[in-house]
Backbone bond lengths (Angstrom), bond angles and torsions (degrees), N, CA, C in turn:
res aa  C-N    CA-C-N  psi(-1)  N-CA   C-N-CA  omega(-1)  CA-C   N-CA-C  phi
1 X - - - 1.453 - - 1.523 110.85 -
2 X 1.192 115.05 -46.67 1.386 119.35 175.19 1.164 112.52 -58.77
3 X 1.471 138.50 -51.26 1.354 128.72 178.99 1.415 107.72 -72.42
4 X 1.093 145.59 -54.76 1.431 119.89 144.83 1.524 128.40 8.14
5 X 1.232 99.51 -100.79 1.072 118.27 162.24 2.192 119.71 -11.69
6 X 1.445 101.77 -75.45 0.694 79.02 146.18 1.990 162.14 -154.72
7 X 0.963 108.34 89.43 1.322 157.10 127.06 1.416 103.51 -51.91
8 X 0.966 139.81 -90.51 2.056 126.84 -175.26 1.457 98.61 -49.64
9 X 1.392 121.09 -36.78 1.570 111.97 177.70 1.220 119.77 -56.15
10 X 1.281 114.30 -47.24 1.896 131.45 174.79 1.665 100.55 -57.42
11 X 0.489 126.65 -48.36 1.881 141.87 -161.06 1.441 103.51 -83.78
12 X 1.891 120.78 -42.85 1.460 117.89 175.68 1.424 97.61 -68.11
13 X 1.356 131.58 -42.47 1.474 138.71 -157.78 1.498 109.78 -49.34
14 X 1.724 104.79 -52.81 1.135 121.05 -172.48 1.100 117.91 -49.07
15 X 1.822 99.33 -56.48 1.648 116.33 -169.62 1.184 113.85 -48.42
16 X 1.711 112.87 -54.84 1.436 128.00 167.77 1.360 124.27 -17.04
17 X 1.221 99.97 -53.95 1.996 121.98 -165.67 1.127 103.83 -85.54
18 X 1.534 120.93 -29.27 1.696 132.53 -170.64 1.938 98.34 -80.43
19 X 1.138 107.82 -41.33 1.503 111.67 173.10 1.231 122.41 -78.28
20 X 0.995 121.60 -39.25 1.704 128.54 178.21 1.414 108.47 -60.64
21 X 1.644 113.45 -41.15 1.559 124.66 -174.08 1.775 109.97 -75.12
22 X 1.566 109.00 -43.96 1.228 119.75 175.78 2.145 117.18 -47.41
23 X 1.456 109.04 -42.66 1.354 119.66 166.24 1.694 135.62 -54.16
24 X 0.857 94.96 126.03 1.812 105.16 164.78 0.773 119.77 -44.98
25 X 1.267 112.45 132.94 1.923 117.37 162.72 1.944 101.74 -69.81
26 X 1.568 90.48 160.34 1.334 74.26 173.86 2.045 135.62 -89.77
27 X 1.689 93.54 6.77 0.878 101.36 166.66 1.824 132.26 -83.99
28 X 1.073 85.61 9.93 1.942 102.51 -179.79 1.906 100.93 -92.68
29 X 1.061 109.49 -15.01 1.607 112.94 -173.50 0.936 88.36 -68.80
30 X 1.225 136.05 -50.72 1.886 137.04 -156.70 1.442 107.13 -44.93
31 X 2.030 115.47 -47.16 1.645 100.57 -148.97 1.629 72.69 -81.79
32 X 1.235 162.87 -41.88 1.118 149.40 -127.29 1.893 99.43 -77.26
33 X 1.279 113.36 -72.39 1.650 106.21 144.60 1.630 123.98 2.27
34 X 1.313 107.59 -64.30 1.181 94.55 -165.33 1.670 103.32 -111.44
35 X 1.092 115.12 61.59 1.719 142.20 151.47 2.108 94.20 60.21
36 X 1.190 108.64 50.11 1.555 121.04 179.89 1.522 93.01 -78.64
37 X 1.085 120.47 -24.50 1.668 106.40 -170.59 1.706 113.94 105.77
38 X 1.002 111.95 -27.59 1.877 125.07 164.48 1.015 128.50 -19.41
39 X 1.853 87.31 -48.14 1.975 92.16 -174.49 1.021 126.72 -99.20
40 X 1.112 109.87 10.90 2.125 106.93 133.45 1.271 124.78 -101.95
41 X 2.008 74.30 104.02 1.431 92.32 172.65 1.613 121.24 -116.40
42 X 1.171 134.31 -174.99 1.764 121.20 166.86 1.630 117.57 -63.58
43 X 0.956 111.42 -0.29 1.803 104.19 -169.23 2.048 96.72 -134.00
44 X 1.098 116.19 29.19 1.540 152.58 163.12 1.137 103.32 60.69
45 X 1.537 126.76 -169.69 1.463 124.75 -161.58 1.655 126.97 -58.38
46 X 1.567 98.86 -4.87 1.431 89.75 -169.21 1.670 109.38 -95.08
47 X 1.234 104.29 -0.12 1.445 136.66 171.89 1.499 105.45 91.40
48 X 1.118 107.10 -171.88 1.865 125.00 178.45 1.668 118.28 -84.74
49 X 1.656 114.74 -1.17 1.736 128.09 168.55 1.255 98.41 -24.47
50 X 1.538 103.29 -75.72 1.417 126.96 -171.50 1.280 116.02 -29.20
51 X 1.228 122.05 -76.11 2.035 130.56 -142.50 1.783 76.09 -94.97
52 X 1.759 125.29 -35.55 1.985 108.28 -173.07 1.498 99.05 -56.93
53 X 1.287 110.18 -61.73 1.275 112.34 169.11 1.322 142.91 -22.58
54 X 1.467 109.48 -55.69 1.420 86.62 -178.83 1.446 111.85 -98.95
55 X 1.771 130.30 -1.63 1.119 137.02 164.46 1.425 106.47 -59.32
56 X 1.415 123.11 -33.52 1.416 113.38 -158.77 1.976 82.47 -95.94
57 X 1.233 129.47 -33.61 2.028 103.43 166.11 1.515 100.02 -64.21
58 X 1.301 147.12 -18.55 1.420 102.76 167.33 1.780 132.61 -129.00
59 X 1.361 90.77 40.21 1.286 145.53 143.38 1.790 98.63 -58.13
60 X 1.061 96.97 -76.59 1.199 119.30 -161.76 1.472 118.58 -50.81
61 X 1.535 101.27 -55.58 1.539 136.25 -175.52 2.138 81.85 -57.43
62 X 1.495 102.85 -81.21 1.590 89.24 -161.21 1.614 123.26 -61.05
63 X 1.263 106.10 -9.99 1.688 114.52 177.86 1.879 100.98 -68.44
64 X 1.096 121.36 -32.18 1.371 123.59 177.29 1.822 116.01 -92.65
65 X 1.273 105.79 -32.84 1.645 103.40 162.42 1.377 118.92 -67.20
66 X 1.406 119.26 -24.54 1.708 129.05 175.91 1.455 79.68 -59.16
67 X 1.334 117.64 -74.17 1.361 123.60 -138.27 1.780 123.57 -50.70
68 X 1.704 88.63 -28.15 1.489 108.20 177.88 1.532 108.73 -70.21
69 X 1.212 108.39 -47.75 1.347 124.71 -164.05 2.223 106.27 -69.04
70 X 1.120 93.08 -31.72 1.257 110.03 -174.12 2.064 106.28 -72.68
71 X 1.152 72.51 -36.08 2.120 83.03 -172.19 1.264 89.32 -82.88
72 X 1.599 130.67 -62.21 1.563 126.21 -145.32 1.825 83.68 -69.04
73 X 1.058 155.13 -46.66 1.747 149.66 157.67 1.192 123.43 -30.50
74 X 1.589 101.31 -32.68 2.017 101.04 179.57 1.236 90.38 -87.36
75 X 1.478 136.06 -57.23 1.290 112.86 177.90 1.310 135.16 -79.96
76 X 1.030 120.85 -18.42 2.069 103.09 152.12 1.506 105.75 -48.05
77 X 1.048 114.30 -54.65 1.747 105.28 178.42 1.543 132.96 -31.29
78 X 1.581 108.62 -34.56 1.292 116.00 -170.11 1.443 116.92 -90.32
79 X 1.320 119.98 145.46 1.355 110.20 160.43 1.695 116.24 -66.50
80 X 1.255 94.40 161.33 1.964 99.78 158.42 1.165 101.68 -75.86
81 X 1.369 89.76 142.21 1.755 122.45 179.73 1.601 116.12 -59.13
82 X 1.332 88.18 -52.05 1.797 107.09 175.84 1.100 118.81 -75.98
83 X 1.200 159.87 119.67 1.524 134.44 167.53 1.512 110.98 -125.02
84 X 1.076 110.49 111.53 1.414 125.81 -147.23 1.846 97.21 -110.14
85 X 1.355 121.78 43.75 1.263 127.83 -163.58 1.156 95.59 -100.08
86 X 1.346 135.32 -52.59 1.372 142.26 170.17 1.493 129.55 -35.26
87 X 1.790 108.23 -29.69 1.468 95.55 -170.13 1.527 154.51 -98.79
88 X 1.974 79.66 43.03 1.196 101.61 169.14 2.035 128.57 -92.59
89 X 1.153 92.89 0.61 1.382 123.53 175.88 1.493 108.86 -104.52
90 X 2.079 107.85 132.85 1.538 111.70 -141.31 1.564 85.86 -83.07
91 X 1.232 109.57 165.75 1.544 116.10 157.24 1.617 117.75 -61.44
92 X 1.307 109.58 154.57 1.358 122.88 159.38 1.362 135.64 -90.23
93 X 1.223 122.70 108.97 1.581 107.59 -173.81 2.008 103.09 -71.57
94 X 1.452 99.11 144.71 1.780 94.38 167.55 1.804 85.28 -98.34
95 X 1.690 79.69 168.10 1.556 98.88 169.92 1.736 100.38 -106.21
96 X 1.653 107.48 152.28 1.125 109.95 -168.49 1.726 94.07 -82.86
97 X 1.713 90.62 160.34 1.457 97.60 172.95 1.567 110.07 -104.30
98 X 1.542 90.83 -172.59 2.038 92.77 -156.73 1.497 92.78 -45.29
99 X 1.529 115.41 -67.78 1.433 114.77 -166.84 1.343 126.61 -52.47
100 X 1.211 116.53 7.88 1.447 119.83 -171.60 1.841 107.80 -114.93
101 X 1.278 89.59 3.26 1.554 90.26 175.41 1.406 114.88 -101.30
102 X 1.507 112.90 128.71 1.566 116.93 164.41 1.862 123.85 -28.54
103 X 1.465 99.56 119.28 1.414 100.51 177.25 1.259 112.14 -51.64
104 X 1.923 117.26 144.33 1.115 124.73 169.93 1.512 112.12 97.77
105 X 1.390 91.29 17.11 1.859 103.47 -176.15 1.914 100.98 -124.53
């Protein structure tokens, strides 16, 4: 499931970057305005803003639900760091060794 998983992540990533790059700045709207020839385009005069737009929010939307889904999996996976199961059992003192004793002893 996880490699699955992600795999659609690699593949949403792309799409993401492939759409974001595919879009206009918004300073390219201008020559279209003023009869440059622009605004015929395939997604009709009002241009492609629209349908890039809202593909690239849910684009967006599942590129960040992967992302959740992907972390909340790495961490169920892990143990705790700490494991504090033990500390009902007393400590041990060590005894020091030769070198650990104050000179003159």
């Amino acid at each position: 499931m996880y490699e699955v998983l992600l795999v659609l992540y690699l593949l949403v990533a792309i799409a993401l970057i492939a759409l974001i790059m595919v879009q206009k700045g918004k300073g390219a709207e201008m020559g279209a305005s003023f009869g440059s020839g622009a605004s015929n385009t395939v997604f009709g005069a009002s241009g492609s803003g629209n349908f890039l737009t809202r593909m690239t929010a849910v684009i967006a939307v599942t590129f960040f639900l992967l992302s959740l889904m992907l972390g909340n999996m790495v961490a169920s996976d892990r143990a705790p760091a700490d494991d504090f199961s033990d500390l009902t059992q007393p400590a041990t003192e060590q005894q020091p060794r030769n070198n650990d004793l104050p000179p003159g002893n």
